[in-house]
PyMOL Python script that loads the backbone (N, CA, C, O; Angstrom):
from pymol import cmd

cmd.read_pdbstr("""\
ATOM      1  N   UNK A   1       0.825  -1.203   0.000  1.00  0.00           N
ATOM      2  CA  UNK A   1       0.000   0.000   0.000  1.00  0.00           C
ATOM      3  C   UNK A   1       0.866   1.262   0.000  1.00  0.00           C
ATOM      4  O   UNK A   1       0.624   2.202  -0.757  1.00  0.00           O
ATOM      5  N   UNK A   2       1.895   1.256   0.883  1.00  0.00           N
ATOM      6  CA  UNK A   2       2.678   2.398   0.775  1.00  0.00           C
ATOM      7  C   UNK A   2       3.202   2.602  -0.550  1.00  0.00           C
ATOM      8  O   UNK A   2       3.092   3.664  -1.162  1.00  0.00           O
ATOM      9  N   UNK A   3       3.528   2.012  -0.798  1.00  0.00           N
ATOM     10  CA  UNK A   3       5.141   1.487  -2.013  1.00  0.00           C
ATOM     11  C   UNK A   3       3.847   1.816  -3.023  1.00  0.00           C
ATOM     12  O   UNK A   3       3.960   2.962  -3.457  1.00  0.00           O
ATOM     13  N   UNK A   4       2.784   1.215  -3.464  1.00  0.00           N
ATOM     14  CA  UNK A   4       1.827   2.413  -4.363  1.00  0.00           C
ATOM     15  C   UNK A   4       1.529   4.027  -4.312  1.00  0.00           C
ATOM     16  O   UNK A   4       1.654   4.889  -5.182  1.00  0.00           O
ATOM     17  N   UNK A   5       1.105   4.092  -3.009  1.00  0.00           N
ATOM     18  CA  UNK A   5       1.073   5.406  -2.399  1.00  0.00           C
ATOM     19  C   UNK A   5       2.625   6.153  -3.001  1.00  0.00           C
ATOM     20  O   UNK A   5       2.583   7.198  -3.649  1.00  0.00           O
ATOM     21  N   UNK A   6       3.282   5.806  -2.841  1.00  0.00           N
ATOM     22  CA  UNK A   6       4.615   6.841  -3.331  1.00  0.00           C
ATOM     23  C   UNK A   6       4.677   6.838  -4.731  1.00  0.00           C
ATOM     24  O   UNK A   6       4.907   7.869  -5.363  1.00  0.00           O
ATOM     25  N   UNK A   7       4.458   5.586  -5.340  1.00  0.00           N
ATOM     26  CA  UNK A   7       4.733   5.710  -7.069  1.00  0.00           C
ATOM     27  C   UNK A   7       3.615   6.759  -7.263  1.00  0.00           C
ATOM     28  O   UNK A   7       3.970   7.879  -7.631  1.00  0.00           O
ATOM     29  N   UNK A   8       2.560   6.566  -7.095  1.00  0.00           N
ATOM     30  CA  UNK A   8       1.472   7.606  -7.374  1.00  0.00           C
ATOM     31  C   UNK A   8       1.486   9.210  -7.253  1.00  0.00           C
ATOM     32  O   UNK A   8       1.079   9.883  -8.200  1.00  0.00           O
ATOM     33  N   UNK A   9       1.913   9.752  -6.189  1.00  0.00           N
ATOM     34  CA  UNK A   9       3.008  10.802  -5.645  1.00  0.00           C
ATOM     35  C   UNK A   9       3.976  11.070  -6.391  1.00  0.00           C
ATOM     36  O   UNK A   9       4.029  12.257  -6.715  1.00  0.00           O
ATOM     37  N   UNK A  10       4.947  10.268  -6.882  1.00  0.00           N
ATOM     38  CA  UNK A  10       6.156  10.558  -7.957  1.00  0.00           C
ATOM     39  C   UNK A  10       5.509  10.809  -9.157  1.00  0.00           C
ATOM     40  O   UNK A  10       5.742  11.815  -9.828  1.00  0.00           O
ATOM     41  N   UNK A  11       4.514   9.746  -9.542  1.00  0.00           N
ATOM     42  CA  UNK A  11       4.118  10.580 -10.972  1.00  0.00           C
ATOM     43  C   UNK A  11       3.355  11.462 -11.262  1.00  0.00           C
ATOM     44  O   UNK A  11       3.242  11.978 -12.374  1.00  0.00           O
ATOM     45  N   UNK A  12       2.724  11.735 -10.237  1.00  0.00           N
ATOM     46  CA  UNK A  12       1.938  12.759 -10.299  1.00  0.00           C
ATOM     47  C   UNK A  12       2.716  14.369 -10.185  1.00  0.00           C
ATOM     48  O   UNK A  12       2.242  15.426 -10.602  1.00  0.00           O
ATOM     49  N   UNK A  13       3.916  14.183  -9.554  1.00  0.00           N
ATOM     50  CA  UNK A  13       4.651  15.512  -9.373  1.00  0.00           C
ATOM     51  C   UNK A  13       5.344  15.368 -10.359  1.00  0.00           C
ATOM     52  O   UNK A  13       5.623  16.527 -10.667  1.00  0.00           O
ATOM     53  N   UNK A  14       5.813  14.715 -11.066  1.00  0.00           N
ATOM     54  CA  UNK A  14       6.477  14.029 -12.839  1.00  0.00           C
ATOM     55  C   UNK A  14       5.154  14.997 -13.706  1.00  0.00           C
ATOM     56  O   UNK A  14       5.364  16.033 -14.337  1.00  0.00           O
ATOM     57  N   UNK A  15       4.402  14.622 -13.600  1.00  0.00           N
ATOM     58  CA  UNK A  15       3.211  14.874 -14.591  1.00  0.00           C
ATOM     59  C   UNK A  15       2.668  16.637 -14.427  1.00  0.00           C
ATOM     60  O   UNK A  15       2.488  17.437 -15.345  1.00  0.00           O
ATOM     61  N   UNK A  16       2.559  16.784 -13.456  1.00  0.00           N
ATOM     62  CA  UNK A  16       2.682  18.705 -12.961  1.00  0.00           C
ATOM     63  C   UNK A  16       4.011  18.927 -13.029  1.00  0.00           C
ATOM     64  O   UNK A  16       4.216  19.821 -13.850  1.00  0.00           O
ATOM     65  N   UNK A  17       4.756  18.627 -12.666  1.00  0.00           N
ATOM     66  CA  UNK A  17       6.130  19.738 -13.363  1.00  0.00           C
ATOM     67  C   UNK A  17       6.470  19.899 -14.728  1.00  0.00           C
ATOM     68  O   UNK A  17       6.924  20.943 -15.197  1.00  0.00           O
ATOM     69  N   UNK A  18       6.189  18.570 -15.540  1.00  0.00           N
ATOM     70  CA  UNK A  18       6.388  18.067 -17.007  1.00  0.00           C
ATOM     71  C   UNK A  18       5.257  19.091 -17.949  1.00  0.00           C
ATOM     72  O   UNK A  18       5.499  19.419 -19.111  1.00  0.00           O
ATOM     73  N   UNK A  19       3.598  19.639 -16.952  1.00  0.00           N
ATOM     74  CA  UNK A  19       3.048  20.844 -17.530  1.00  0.00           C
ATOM     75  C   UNK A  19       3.739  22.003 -17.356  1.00  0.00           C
ATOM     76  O   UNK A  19       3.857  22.794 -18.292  1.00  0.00           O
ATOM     77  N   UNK A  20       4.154  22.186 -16.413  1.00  0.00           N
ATOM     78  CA  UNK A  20       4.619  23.299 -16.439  1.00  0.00           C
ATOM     79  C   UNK A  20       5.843  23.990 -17.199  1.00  0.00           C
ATOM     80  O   UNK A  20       6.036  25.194 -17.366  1.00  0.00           O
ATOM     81  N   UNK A  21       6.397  23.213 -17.495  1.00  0.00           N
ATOM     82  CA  UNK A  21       7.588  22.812 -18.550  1.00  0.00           C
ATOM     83  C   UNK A  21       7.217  23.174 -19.261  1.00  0.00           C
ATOM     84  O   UNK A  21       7.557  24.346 -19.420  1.00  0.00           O
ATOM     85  N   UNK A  22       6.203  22.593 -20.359  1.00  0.00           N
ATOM     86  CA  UNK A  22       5.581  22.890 -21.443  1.00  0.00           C
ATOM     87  C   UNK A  22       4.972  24.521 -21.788  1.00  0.00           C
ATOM     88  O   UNK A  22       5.262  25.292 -22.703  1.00  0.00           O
ATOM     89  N   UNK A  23       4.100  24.647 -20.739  1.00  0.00           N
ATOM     90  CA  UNK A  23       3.447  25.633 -20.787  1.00  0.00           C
ATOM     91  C   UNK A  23       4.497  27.124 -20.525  1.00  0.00           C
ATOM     92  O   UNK A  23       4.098  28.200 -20.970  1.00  0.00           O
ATOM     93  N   UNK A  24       5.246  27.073 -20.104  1.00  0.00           N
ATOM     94  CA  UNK A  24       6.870  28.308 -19.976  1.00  0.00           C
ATOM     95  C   UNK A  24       7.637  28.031 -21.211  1.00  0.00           C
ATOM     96  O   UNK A  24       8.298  28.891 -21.793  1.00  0.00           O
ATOM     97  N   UNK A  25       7.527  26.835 -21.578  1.00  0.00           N
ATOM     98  CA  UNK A  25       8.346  26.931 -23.306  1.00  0.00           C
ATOM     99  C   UNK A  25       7.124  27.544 -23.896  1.00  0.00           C
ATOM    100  O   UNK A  25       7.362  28.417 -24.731  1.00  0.00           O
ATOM    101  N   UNK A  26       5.995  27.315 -23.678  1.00  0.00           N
ATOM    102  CA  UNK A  26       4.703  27.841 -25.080  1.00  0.00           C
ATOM    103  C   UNK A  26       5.080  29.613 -24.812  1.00  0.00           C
ATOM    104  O   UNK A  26       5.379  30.285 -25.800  1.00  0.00           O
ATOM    105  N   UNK A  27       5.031  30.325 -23.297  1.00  0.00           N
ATOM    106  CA  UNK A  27       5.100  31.731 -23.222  1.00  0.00           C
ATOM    107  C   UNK A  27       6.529  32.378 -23.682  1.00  0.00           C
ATOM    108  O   UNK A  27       6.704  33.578 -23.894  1.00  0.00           O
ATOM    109  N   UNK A  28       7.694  31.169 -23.815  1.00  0.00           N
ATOM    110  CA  UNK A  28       8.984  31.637 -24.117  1.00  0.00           C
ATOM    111  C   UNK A  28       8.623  32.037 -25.809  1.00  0.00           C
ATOM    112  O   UNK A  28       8.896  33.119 -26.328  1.00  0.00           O
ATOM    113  N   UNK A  29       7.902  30.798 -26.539  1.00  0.00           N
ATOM    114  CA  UNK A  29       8.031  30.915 -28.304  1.00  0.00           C
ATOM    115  C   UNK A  29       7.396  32.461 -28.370  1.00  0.00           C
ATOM    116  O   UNK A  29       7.954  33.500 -28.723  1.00  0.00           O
ATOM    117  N   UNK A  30       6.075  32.246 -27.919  1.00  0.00           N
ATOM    118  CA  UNK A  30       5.238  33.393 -27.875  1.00  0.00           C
ATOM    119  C   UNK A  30       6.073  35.027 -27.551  1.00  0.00           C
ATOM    120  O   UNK A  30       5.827  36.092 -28.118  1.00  0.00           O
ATOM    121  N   UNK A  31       6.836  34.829 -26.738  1.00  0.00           N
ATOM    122  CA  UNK A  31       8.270  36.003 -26.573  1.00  0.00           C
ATOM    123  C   UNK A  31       8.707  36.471 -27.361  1.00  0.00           C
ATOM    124  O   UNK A  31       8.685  37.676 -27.611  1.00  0.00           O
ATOM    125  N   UNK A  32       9.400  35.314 -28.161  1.00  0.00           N
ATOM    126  CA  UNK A  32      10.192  35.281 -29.601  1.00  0.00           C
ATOM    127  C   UNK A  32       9.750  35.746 -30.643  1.00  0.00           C
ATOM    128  O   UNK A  32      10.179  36.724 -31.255  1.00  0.00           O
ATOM    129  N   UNK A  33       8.516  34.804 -31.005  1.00  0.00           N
ATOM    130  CA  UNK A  33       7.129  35.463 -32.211  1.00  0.00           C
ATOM    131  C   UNK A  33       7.251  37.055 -32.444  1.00  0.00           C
ATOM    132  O   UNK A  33       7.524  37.697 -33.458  1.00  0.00           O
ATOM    133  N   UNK A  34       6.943  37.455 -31.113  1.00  0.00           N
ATOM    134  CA  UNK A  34       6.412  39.036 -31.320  1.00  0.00           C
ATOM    135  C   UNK A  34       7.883  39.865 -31.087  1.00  0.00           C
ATOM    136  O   UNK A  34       7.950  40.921 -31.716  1.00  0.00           O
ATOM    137  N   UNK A  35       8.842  39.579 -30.417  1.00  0.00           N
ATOM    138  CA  UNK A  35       9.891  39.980 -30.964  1.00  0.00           C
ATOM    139  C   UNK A  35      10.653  40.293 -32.531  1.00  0.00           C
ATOM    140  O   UNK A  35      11.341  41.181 -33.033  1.00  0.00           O
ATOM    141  N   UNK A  36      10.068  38.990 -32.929  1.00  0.00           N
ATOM    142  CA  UNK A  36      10.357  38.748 -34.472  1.00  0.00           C
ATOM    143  C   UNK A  36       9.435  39.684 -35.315  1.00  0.00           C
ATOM    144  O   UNK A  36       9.902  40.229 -36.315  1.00  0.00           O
ATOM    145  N   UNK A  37       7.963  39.912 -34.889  1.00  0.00           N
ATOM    146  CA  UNK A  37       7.230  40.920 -35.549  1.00  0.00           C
ATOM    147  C   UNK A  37       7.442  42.717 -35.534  1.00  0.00           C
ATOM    148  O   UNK A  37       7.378  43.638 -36.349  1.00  0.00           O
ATOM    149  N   UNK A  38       7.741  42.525 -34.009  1.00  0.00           N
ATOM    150  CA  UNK A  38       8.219  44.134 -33.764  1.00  0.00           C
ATOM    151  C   UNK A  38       9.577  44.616 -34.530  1.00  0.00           C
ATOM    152  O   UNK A  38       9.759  45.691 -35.101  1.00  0.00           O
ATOM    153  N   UNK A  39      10.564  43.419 -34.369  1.00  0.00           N
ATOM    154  CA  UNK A  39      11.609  43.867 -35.620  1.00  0.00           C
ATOM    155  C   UNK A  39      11.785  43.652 -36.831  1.00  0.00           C
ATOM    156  O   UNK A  39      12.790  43.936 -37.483  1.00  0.00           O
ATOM    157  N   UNK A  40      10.374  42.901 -37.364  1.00  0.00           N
ATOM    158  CA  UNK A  40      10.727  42.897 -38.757  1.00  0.00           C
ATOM    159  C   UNK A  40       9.681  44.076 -39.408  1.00  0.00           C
ATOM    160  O   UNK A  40       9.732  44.337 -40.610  1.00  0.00           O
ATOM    161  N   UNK A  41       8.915  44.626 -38.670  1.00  0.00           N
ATOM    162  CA  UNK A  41       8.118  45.713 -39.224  1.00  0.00           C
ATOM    163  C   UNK A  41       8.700  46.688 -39.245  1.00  0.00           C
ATOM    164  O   UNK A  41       8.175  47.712 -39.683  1.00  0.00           O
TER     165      UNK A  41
END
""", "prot")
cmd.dss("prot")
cmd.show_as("cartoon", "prot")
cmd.util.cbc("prot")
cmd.orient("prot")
């Protein structure tokens, strides 16, 4: 029971950090994008 209890715990903090990851690379491109628009206009 324990030894489940912890795998469940590990992946679940695997699985929320692994969004959050994602979602700070999506606001980094989004950075870049409009960087790229403001200097190419």
């Amino acid at each position: 029971m324990m030894r489940k209890l912890l795998i469940l715990i590990l992946l679940s903090t695997l699985f929320i950090s692994g969004c959050e990851c994602v979602s700070g690379f999506g606001r980094d491109l989004q950075k870049t994008g409009s960087w790229i628009e403001r200097n190419t206009s």
